[in-house]
N, C-alpha and C positions, 0 to 999 in steps of 0.2 A: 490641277494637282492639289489635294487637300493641304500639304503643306508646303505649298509653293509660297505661301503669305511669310507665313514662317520662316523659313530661308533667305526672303530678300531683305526682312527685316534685321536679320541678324550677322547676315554673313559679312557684309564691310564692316564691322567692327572687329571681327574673329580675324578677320585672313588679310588686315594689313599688314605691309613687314614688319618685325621688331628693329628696334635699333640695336645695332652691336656692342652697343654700350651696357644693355641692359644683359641679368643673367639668363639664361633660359627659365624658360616657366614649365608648370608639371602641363606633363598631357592629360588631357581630358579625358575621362571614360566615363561614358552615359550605363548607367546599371540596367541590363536589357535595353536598352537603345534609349528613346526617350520618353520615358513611363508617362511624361504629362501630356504627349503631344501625339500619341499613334500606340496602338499597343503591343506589350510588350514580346520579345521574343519571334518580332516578324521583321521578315528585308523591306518593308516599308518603313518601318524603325531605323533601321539599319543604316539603310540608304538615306533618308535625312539627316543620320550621327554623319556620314563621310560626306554630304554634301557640305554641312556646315563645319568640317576639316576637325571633326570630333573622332574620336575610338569610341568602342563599345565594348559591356560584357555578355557572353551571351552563355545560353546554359547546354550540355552535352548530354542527352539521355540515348538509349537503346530500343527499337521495339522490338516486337519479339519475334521479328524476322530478319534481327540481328542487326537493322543499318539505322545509323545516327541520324537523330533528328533533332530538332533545338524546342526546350521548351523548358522552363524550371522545374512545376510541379510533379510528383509521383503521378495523380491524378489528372485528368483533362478537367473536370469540371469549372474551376475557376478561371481557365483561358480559353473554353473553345464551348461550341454548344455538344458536347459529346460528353459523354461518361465513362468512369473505370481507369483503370491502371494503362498508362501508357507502353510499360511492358508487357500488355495484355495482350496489345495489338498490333498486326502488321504496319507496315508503312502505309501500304493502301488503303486500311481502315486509314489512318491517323492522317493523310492527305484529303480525305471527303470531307476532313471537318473543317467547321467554321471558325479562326481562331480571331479574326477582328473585330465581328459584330456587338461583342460583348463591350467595345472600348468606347465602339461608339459605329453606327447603321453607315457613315459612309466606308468607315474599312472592309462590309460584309464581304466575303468569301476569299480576304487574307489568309492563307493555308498556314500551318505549322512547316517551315522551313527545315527539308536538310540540311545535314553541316558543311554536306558539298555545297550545297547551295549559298549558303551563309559566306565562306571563304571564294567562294567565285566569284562575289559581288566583291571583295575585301581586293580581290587582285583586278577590279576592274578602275581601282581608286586609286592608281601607283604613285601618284604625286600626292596622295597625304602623305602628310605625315601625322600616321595617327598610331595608337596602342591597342590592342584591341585584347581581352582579357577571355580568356576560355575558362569555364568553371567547370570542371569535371565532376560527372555526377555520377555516372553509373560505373560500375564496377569494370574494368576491363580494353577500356574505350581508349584508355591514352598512346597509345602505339601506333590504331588504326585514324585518330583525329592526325597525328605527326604525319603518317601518311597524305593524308588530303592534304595537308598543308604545304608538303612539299609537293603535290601533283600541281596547286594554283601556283607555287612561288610565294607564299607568302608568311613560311615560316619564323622570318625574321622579326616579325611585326604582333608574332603573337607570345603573351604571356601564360601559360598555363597554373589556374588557380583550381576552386573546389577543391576537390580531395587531395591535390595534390600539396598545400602548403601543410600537412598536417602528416601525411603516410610516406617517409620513405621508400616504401612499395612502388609508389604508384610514379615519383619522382624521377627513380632505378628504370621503371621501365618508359618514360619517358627521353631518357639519356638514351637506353638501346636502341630505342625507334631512332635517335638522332642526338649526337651532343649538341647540335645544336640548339636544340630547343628549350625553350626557357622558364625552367620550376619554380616558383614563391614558397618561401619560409615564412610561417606565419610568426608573430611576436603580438603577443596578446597585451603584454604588458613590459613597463623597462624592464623586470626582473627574466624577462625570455627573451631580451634583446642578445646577450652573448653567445646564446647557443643558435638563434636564430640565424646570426652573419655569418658563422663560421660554421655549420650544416652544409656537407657536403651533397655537390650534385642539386644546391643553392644558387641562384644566381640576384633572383631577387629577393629581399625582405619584403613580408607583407608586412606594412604595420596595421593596427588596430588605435593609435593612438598616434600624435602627433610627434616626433622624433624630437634629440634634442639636435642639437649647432653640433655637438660631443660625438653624439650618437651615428651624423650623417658623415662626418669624417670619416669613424671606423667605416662605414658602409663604402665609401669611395677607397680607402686603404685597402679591404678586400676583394678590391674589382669588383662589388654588386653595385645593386640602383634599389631603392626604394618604392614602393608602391603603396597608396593611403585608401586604406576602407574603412568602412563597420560608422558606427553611430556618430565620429565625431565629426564627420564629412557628408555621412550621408544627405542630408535635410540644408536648409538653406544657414549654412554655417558662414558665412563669410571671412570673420573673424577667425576661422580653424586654418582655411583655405588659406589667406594671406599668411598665417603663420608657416606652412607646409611648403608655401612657396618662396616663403626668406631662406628657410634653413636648406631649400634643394632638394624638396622630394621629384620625383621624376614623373611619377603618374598618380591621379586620385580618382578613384570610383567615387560615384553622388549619382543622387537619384535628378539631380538637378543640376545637369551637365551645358547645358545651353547661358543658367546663371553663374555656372563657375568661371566657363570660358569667356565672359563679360567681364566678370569683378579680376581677373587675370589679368585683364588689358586695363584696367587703370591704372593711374600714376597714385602713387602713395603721398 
């Protein structure tokens, strides 16, 4: 297994117990699985994020025979050897393609993943404890994604991001598919922290920045949880991370998910 090295290397320092003294630390979330080590938007990703007791975030598109398939770009060309609009093509065009080789010749003929598929794997891992972030992309999809989610069991475990932290719309119809299901408010900045926790049909704040000690209160006072993206986590921040993890954020996306959950497990 190509990254079987990988795993045994990392995984006794991730998954020994914490001590109850300590606070909880944020969950992990590898941005498309783990962009350094297998490429992105495939259950070989996937699957080494939850071997190594990591979340993921993955991306939600449509083809144009209507059923969900995982892939970020409009276009295939930058992750598969195919060309053209992914809403262009049926499932069965977008399944011949090759979406590994490009990351590297031993992935070759890793397929672009449905979202059944994606969440099947996610319920085959019930003793994580992991986050796992959905990013809605295409118009329409969030009702029928809540659906498969509740078919695997494993709607509890997912956060819905993408379009959803930004369009009430898309929020609304995630509540109907399911109250239970879990919407991100974006906050781009402190001055969009007040509307952001208190945005109904909200449960988590997405930040874009690091919270303050002030800020993570209110979030606990309104029964949400916080979640850490965008540039100041993304790259190997370490110094952002420790910060995000004094004040109590819950979960941080990084494209360097295997280094955060490292620098998480030292002592200060």
């Amino acid at each position: 297994m190509f990254l079987l090295a990988l795993v045994l290397a990392v995984l006794f320092v991730l998954v020994v117990p914490v001590s109850a003294a300590e606070p909880p630390r944020p969950l992990v979330v590898g941005h498309r699985g783990l962009l350094h080590h297998a490429p992105e938007n495939t259950l070989a990703g996937f699957r080494a994020c939850l071997e190594l007791h990591i979340g993921f975030e993955f991306d939600v598109a449509r083809s144009r025979d209507g059923q969900l398939v995982c892939i970020h770009d409009e276009d295939l060309k930058r992750t598969t050897n195919g060309a053209g609009k992914v809403a262009e093509r049926t499932l069965a065009d977008l399944r011949r393609l090759d979406a590994g080789r490009w990351f590297d010749p031993k992935f070759a003929g890793e397929p672009i993943p449905t979202v059944d598929e994606v969440l099947k794997l996610v319920a085959e891992y019930k003793a994580r404890d992991v986050l796992i972030a959905v990013d809605l992309k295409a118009d329409g999809v969030a009702a029928d994604v809540v659906r498969l989610a509740e078919t695997h069991a494993v709607l509890p475990r997912l956060l819905f991001i993408g379009t959803t932290i930004e369009q009430p719309a898309v929020r609304d119809a995630l509540k109907r598919a399911s109250r239970k299901a879990q919407a991100a408010v974006v906050a781009n900045k402190p001055e969009e922290f007040a509307a952001a926790v208190d945005t109904a049909n909200g449960d988590w704040v997405y930040f874009r920045y690091v919270p303050s000690t002030d800020e993570m209160a209110k979030v606990r006072a309104a029964g949400r949880k916080a979640f850490l993206a965008g540039k100041t986590v993304a790259g190997l921040e370490p110094a952002n991370w420790k910060a995000a993890a004094r004040v109590g954020v819950d979960g941080i996306l990084t494209d360097y998910a295997v280094e955060l959950a490292a620098t998480l497990r030292k002592k200060e």
